[in-house]
C-alpha positions as CSV (number, residue, x, y, z in Angstrom):
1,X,-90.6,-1.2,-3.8
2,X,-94.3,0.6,-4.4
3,X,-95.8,-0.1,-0.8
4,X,-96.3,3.2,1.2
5,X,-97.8,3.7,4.3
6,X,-101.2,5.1,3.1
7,X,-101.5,2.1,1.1
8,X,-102.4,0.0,4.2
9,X,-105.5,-1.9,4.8
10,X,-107.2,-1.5,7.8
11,X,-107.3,-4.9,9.7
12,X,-110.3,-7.2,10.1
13,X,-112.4,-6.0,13.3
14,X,-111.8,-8.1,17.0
15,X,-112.9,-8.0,20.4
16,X,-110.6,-9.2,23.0
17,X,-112.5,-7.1,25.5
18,X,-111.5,-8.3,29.4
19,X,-108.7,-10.5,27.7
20,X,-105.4,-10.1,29.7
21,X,-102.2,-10.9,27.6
22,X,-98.3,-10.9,28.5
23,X,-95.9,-10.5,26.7
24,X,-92.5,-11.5,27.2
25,X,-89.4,-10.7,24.3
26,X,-85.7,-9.1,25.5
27,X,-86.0,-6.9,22.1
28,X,-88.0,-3.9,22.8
29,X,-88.4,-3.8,18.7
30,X,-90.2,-7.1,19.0
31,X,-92.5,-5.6,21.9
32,X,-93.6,-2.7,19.8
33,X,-94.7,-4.9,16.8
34,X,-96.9,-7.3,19.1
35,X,-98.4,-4.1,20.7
36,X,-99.4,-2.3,17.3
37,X,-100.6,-5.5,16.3
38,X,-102.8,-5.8,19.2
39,X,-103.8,-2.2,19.0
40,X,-107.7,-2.0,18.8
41,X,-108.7,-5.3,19.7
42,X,-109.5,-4.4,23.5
43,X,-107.2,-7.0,25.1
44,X,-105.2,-5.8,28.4
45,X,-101.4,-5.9,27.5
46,X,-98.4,-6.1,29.9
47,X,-94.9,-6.3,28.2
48,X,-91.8,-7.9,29.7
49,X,-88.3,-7.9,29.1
50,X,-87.4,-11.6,30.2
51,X,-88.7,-15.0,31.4
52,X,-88.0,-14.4,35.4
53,X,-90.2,-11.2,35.2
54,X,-92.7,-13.3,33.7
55,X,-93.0,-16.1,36.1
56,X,-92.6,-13.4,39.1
57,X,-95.6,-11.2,37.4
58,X,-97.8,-14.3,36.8
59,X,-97.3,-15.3,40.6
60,X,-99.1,-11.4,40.8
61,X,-101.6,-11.0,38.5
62,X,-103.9,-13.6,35.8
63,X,-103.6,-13.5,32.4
64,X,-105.4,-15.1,29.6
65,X,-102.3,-15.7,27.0
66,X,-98.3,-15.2,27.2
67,X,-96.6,-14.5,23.9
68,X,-93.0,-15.6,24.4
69,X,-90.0,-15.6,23.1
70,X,-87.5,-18.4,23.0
71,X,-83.9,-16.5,23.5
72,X,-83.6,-14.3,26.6
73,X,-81.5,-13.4,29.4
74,X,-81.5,-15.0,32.4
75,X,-84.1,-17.8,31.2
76,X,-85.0,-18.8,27.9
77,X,-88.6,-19.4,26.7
78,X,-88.6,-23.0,27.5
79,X,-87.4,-23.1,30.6
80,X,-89.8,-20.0,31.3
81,X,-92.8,-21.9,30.4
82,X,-92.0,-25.3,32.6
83,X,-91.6,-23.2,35.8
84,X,-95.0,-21.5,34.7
85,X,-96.4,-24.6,34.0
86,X,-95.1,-26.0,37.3
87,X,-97.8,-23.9,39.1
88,X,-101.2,-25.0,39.2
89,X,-102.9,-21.8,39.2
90,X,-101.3,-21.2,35.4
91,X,-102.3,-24.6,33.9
92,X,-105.0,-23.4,31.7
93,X,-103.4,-20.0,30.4
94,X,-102.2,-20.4,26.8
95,X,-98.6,-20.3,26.3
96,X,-97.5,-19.3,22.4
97,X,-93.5,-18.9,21.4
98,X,-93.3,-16.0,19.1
99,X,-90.2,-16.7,17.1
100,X,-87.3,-16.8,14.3
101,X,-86.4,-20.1,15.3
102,X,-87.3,-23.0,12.9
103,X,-89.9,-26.1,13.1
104,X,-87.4,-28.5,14.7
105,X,-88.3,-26.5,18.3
106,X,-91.4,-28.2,17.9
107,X,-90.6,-31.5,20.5
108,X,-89.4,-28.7,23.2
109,X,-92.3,-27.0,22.9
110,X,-94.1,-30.1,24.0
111,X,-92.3,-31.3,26.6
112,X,-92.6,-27.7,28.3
113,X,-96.3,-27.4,27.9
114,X,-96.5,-24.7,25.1
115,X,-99.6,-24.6,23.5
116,X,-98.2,-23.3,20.1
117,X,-95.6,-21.7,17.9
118,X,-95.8,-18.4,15.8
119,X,-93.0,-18.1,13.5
120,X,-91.6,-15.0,12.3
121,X,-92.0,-12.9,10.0
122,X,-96.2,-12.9,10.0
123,X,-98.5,-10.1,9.7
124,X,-101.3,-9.2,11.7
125,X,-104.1,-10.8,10.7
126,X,-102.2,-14.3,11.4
127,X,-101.0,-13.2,15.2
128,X,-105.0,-12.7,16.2
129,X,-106.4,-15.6,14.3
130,X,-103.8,-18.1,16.3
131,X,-104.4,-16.4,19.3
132,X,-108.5,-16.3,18.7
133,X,-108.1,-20.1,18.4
134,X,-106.6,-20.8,21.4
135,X,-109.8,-18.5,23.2
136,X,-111.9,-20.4,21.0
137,X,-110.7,-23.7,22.3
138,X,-110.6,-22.4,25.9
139,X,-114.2,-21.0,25.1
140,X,-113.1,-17.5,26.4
141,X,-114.1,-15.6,23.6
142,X,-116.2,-17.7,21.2
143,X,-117.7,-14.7,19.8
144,X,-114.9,-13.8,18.2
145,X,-114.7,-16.8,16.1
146,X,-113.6,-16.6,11.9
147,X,-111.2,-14.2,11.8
148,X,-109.2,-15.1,8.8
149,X,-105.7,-13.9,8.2
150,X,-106.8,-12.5,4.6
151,X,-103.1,-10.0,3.9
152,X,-99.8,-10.6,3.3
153,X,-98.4,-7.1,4.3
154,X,-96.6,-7.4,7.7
155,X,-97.5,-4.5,8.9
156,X,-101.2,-4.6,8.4
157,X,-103.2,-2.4,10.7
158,X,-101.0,0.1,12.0
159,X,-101.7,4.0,11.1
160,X,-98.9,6.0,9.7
161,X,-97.2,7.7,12.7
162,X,-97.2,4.7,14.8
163,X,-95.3,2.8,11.9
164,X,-92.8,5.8,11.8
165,X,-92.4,5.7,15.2
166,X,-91.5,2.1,15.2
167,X,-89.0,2.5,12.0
168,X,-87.0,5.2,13.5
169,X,-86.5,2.7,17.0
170,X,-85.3,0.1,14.6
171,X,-83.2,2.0,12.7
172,X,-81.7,2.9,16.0
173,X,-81.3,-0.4,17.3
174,X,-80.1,-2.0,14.2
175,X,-77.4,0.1,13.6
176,X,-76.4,-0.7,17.2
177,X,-76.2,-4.2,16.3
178,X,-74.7,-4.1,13.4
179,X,-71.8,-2.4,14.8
180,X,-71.9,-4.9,17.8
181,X,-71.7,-8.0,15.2
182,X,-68.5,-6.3,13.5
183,X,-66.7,-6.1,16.9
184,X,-68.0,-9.4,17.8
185,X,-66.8,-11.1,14.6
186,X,-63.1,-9.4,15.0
187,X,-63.1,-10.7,18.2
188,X,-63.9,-13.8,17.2
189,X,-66.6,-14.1,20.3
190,X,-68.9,-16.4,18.3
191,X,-71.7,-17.2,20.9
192,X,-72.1,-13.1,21.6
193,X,-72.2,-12.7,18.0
194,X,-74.9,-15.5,17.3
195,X,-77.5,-13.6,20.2
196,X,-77.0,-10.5,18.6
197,X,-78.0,-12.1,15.3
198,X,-80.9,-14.0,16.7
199,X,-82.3,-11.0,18.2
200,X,-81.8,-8.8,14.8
201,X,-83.0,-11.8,12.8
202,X,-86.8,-11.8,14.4
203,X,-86.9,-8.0,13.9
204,X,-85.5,-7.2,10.6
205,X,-87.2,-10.2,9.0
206,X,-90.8,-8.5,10.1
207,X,-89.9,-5.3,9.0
208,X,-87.3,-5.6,6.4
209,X,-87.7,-8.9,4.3
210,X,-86.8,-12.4,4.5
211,X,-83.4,-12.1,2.4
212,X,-82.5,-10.5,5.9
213,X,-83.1,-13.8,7.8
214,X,-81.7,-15.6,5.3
215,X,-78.4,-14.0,5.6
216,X,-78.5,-14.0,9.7
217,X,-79.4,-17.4,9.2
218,X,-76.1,-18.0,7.2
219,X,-74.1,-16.2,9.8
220,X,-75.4,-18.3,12.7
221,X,-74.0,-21.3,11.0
222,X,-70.6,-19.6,10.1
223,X,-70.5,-18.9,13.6
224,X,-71.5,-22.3,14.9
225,X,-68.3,-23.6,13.0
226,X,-66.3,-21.1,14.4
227,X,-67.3,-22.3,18.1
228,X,-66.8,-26.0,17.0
229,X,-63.0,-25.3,15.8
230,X,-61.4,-22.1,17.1
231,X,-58.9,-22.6,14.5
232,X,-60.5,-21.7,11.5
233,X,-61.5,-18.6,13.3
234,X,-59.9,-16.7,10.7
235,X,-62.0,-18.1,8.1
236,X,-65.3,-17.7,9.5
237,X,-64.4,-14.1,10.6
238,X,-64.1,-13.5,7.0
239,X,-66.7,-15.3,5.8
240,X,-69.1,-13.2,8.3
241,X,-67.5,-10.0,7.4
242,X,-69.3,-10.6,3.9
243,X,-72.0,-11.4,5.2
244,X,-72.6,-8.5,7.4
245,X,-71.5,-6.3,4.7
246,X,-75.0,-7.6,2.2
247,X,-76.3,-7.3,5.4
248,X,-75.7,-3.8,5.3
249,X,-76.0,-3.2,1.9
250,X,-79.8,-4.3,2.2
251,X,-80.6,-2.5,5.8
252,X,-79.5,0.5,4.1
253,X,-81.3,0.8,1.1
254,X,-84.3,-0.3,2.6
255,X,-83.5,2.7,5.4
256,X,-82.5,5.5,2.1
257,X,-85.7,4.5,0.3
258,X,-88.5,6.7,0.9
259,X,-91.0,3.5,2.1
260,X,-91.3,2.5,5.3
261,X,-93.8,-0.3,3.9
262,X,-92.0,-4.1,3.9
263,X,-91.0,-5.2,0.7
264,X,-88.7,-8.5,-0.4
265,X,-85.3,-7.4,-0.9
């Protein structure tokens, strides 16, 4: 692990000047990303915490683009964008899913008029270039046009005390749910401990590594089994308690190293 933060590239210049865009992610980590990403580039940002604030604040006000996420309370990203699209007055605003979920939410994403997927981890660069295509093809902002995702560090862009700033939140909130998936695992509560996984999985993959998702990935299908037949809940409870200790074992080196750059662990 060599990447410090004064190693970072600055990020290829944009104008979204007079561009409006919503976002809408239960995980406040996940917030923070998207709005250091879109630092700089003049765009108007409004964050939201779930899919029924979204609908309600696009009843209020017009925006351009919604970044949205697929698992939140209340209303999930899918349901979120059919009542949007259900409203004439939103037909033409771009609707992307920003997510950890894999390619097979591709059909959904159809059927509920989502203009496109983003999936995590990605850096900069590749969050304004998808989102500059969909202006393009709107012709909202053709000036804009060739921005090219040219870096593979996730966390191009961002100056050194925002980046801090975002590390300590995560270390915060990880730690929190890392202690929730242990009690949710003793207790067997499968479905609680697979949201708590999803959410961590989006977030530690963009600022950790993918061996993180990997691993979250493994403990979603442990706990899947676990759902199906209650009676191997013993086994699976073990079988996640290993996981969430390499889990830990990587969080925490990554957290006693002196980087806060994102490395594959």
């Amino acid at each position: 692990m060599e990447r410090k933060v004064e190693t970072l590239k600055k990020a290829a210049p944009v104008n979204f000047s007079g561009k409006r865009i919503l976002i809408a992610d239960d995980n406040s980590i996940n917030i923070k990303i998207l709005r250091h990403f879109l630092d700089n580039t003049g765009a108007e940002i409004m964050a939201l915490y779930d899919g029924i604030s979204a609908v309600n604040e696009l009843k209020k006000n017009k925006y351009d683009i919604l970044l949205l996420d697929v698992e939140m309370p209340g209303m999930n990203g899918f349901d979120t964008a059919a009542m949007i699209r259900a409203d004439e007055s939103n037909r033409n605003m771009v609707i992307m899913i920003v997510t950890a979920h894999d390619k097979s939410i591709g059909e959904e994403c159809l059927k509920n008029g989502i203009d496109g997927v983003i999936y995590k981890p990605f850096d900069r660069n590749t969050l304004i270039a998808r989102i500059n295509e969909f202006f393009i093809k709107r012709e909202a902002n053709p000036e804009a046009a060739n921005i090219i995702p040219d870096s593979e560090d996730l966390l191009f862009g961002m100056d050194a005390e925002n980046l801090m700033k975002l590390y300590a939140d995560f270390y915060v909130k990880t730690e929190e749910d890392l202690s929730l998936m242990k009690r949710y695992s003793a207790e067997r509560s499968f479905e609680k401990l697979m949201k708590i996984s999803h959410s961590l999985k989006s977030s530690a993959g963009m600022l950790i590594g993918r061996k993180c998702v990997e691993i979250l990935d493994e403990i979603d299908k442990i706990s899947e089994k676990g759902i199906v037949n209650s009676d191997t809940g013993k086994i699976q409870y073990e079988l996640i308690s290993q996981k969430i200790a390499e889990l830990e074992s990587i969080y925490y080196t990554f957290k006693n190293s002196a980087l806060v750059g994102k490395d594959e662990i």
